[in-house]
N, C-alpha and C positions, 0 to 999 in steps of 0.2 A: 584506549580511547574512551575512556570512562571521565565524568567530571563529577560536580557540584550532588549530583543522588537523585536528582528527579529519574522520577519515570513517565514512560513512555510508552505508547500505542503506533505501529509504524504502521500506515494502510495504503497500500495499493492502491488506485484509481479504478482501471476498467476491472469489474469483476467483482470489487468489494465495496466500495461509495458507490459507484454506477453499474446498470448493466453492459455487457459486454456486447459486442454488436457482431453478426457472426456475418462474414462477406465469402462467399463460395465455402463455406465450414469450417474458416478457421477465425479465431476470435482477431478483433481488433475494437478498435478505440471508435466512439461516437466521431462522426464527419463533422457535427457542427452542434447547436443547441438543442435544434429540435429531436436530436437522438439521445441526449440526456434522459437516462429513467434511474431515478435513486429506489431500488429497492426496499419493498417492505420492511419496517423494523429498524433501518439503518439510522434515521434520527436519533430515535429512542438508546438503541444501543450504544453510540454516540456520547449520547446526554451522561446515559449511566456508567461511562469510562470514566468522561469528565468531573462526573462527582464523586467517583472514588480515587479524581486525584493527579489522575493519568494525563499528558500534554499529548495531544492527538497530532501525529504528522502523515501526509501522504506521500510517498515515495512514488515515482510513476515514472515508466520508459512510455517514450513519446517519439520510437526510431521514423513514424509516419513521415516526420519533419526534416530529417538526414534523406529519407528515399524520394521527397519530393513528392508527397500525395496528403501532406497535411500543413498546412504557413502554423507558425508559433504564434500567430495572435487568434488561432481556432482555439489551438490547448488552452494559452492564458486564461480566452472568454470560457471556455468548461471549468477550466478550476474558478474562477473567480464565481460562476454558478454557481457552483458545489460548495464553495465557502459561503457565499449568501443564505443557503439551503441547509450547511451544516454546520457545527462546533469544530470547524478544524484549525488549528492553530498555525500552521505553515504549509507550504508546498514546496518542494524537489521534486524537481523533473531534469530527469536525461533527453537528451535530443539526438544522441548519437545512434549508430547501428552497431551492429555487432563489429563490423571491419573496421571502424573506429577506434577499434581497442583501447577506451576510455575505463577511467577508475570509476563513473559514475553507473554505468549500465548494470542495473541488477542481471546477472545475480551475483558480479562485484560489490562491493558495500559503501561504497563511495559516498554514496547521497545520506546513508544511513548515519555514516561519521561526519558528513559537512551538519547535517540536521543535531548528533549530538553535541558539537562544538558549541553553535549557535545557542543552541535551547537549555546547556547545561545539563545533557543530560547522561545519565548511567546506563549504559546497553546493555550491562549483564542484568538489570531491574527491566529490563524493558520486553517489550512482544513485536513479532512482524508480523502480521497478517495479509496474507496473499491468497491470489489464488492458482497461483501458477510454482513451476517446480525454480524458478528464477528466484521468485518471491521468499520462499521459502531457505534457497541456497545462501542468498545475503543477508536473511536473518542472523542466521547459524554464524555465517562469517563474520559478519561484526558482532558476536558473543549474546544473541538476544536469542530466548524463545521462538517460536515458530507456529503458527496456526494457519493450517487451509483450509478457505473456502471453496467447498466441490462446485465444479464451475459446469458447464455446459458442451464443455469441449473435455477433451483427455489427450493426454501427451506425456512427454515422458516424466518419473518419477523424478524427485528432489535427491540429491547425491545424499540426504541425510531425510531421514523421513519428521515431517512436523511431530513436535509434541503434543498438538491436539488438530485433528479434522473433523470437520463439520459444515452442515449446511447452508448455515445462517451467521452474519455477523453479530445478533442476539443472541447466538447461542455459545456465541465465541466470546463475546461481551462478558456473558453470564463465568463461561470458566477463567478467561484473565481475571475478573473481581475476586470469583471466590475463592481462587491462587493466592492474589494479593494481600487477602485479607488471614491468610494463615502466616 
């Protein structure tokens, strides 16, 4: 599933563009606009994928919308903020749940190959950045890098451990470049 030789930056929504919203301890997705909080840094780091090169996509499970506690025109309006707000080039989103058993649900890589199709792009040149052990899994599976953002929550580990974790998507920023740049 490789094309044309761009590369690529894969990022997750809640947890890596946005903060994650925790409802009785366990993460989920912003309800609406007003829980949108873009993270310090995330601009900047952002900017500096894009100038060294990288096509910035967000990959995002959205099962809120299959279980009946999210309508699809909440997600839309959060990405469509987050694109006003940042340098992101496309959006994929899954809608389904897990009992769905769709190709698109990280940490299947569905979204990951419909994105490379589209964008022309190379997955073995590319990075997934997540913050969760999903994120991480579908990286791997469609042949890309892997980076985790330590999140606020813990759960279980990635069936293959990232090749870099870290704090901050600045800091993740900074090791995809300066990979890139060898």
């Amino acid at each position: 599933m490789t094309s044309a030789g761009r590369r690529a930056v894969f990022l997750d929504r809640d947890g890596v563009l946005n903060e994650i919203v925790l409802r009785d301890g366990r993460p989920g997705s912003p309800a609406g606009l007003p829980e949108v909080r873009i993270p310090a840094g995330v601009p900047e780091a952002l900017r500096r994928l894009r100038e060294a090169g990288f096509v910035l996509i967000c990959v995002t499970n959205q099962p809120e919308v299959a279980r009946g506690r999210q309508r699809r025109g909440t997600v839309e309006a959060i990405n469509r903020a987050l694109a006003a707000a940042l340098p992101i080039d496309d959006f994929f989103v899954c809608y389904h749940d897990d009992e769905d058993d769709c190709q698109c649900r990280k940490p299947r890589p569905g979204l990951l190959f419909a994105a490379a199709a589209r964008h022309g792009i190379d997955l073995r040149r590319s990075v997934m950045v997540g913050d969760r052990w999903r994120d991480i899994d579908a990286g791997h599976r469609a042949g890309c890098l892997a980076i985790q953002i330590a999140g606020r929550h813990v759960e279980r580990a990635p069936n293959s451990p990232p090749e870099y974790a870290t704090s901050s998507l600045s800091d993740a920023a900074s090791w995809i470049v300066e990979r890139a740049s060898q």
